[in-house]
N, C-alpha and C positions, 0 to 999 in steps of 0.2 A: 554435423549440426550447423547452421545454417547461425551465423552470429549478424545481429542489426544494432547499430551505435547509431546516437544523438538522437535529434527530434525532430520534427518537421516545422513546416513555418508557422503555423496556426495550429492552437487548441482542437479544430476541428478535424486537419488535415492529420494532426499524430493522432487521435483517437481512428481515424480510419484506417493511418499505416497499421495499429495493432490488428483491425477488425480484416485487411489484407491478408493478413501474417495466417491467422486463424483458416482462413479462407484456403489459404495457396495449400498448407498445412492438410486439411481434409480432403483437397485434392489430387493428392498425391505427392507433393514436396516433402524435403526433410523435415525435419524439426527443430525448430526454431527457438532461440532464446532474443531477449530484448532487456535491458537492462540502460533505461535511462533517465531526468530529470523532466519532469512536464510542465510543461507552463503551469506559471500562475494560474488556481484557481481552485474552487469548493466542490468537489464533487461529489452529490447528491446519488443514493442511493433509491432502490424502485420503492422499498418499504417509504423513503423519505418523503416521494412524492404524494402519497399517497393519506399522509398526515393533514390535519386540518391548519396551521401553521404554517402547511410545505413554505408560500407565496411569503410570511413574513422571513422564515428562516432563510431565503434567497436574498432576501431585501438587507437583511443582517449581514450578508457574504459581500454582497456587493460593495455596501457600505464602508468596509473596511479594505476595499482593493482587491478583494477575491470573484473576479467572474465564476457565476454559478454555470456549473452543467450538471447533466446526468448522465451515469455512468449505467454501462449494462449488467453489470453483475449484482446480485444484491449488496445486505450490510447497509449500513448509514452513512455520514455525511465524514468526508476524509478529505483533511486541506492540504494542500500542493503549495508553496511558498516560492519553487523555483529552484531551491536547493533538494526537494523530498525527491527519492530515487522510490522511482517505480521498477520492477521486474515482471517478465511473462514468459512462461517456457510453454512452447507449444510442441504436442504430440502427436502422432494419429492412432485411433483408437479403432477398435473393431465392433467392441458396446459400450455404446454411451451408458447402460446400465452396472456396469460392473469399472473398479479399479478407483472410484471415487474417493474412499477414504484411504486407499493406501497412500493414494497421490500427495493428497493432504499432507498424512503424514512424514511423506519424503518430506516434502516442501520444508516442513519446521525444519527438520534436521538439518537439510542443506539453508535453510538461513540462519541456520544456529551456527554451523561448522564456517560461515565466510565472515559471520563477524565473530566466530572466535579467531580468525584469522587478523582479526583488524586489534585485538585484543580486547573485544569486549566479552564480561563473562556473562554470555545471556543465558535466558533455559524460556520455553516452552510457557506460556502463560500470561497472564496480563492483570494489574490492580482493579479493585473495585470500580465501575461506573469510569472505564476506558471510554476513550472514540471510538467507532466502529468495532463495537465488541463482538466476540467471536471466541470459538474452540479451539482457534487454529491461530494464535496470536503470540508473539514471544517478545520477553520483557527482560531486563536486568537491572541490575543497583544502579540509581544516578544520583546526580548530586543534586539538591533540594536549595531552594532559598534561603533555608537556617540553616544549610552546612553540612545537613546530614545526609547519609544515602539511603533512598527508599527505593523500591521496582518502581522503575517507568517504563508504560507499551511503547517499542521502538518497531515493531512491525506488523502489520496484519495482512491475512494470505484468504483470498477468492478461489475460486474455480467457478469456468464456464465450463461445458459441456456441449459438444453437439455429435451429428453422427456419425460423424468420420474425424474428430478430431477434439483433443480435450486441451485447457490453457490454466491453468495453473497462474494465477499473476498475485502480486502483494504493491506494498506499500513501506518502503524505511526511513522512518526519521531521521534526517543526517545532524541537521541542527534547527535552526530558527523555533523550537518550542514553546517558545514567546509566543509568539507571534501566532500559534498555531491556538495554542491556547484563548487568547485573546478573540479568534474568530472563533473559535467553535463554541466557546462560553456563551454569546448570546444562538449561537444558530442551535445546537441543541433543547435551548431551553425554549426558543420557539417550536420547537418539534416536540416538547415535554418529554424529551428523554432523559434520563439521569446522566450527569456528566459530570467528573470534578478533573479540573483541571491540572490540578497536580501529577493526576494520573499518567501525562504525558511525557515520553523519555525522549532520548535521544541518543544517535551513536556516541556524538561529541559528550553529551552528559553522564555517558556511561566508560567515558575515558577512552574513546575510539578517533579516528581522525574526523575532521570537520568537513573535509572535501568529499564532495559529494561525485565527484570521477573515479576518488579512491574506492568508495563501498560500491559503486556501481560496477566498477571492474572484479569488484572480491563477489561478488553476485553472480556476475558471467562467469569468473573462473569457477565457483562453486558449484552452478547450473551444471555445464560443459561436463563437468568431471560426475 
């Protein structure tokens, strides 16, 4: 399996090493994993665009430091802080119609099994009116403003799909949930989505390490195996 570290120089340049990755992937190459931090920035889902809001909820990203893009897979609006670890594991497929939801389902397990590795005890699932909510999301006990521990979403998991080749890719909160929070609170509500911010976890608030090299390596090692 074909492993790719760091990021490229520009926002635009890494979004097309991954769109490479996919590419080389359906052409015959191995299979590839990627597990790394992406630039700053709000990334905007197809559903997002498509909102009558889309134009304020960018305006609301920017605003606070987050250059808006849009990303190609569906799901909603997912903030990158600089610390947020991205992963993508690419495959080649023979039908793009069949192996969909098995995929899926690896996916959680293997992001369940690398941050149990990190010691976090996660499982499968996510709180009311998450970020980027989804079936395919996994959550654990963090520690709350009042002291207490409630589930916060610390991952959510995509799939592209093309005909020769499928990518599997998510999103891990490592830390900054501040800060994640604070952007998405107005971009949501210009998109009239439901969103409470609480809902947001994190490895570090789930008693896992803060370094975001660390979970990204637990990622790749996870993938890999």
């Amino acid at each position: 399996m074909r492993t790719i570290r760091g990021r490229a120089p520009t926002p635009d340049a890494d979004r097309e090493a991954t769109r490479d990755l996919l590419d080389a992937v359906a052409a015959g190459a191995e299979p590839a994993v990627r597990a790394w931090t992406p630039h700053r920035q709000l990334a905007f889902g197809r559903r997002d665009a498509n909102e009558p809001g889309y134009d304020a909820a960018r305006d609301a990203a920017r605003e606070r430091g987050f250059p808006p893009v849009e990303r190609s897979v569906g799901g909603r609006a997912v903030a990158y802080t600089g610390t947020t670890v991205a992963f993508a594991a690419i495959e080649p497929t023979d039908d793009s119609r069949t192996g969909i939801t098995d995929r899926y389902e690896e996916a959680v397990d293997t992001v369940i099994g690398a941050l149990d590795s990190l010691g976090v005890d996660a499982e499968r699932g996510e709180p009311p009116d998450s970020f980027c909510p989804g079936d395919y999301s996994v959550q654990a006990p963090c520690s709350a403003d009042d002291g207490r521990r409630r589930p916060g979403k610390i991952a959510g998991i995509a799939q592209r799909v093309t005909a020769d080749a499928a990518m599997v890719s998510g999103v891990v909160v490592v830390a900054d949930r501040g800060e994640i929070r604070e952007v998405l609170t107005p971009v949501y509500e210009a998109l009239s989505v439901p969103f409470d911010p609480e809902s947001v976890g994190s490895v570090a608030a789930a008693g896992g390490p803060s370094d975001p090299e660390c979970v990204a390596r637990a990622l790749e090692d996870a993938i890999v195996d």
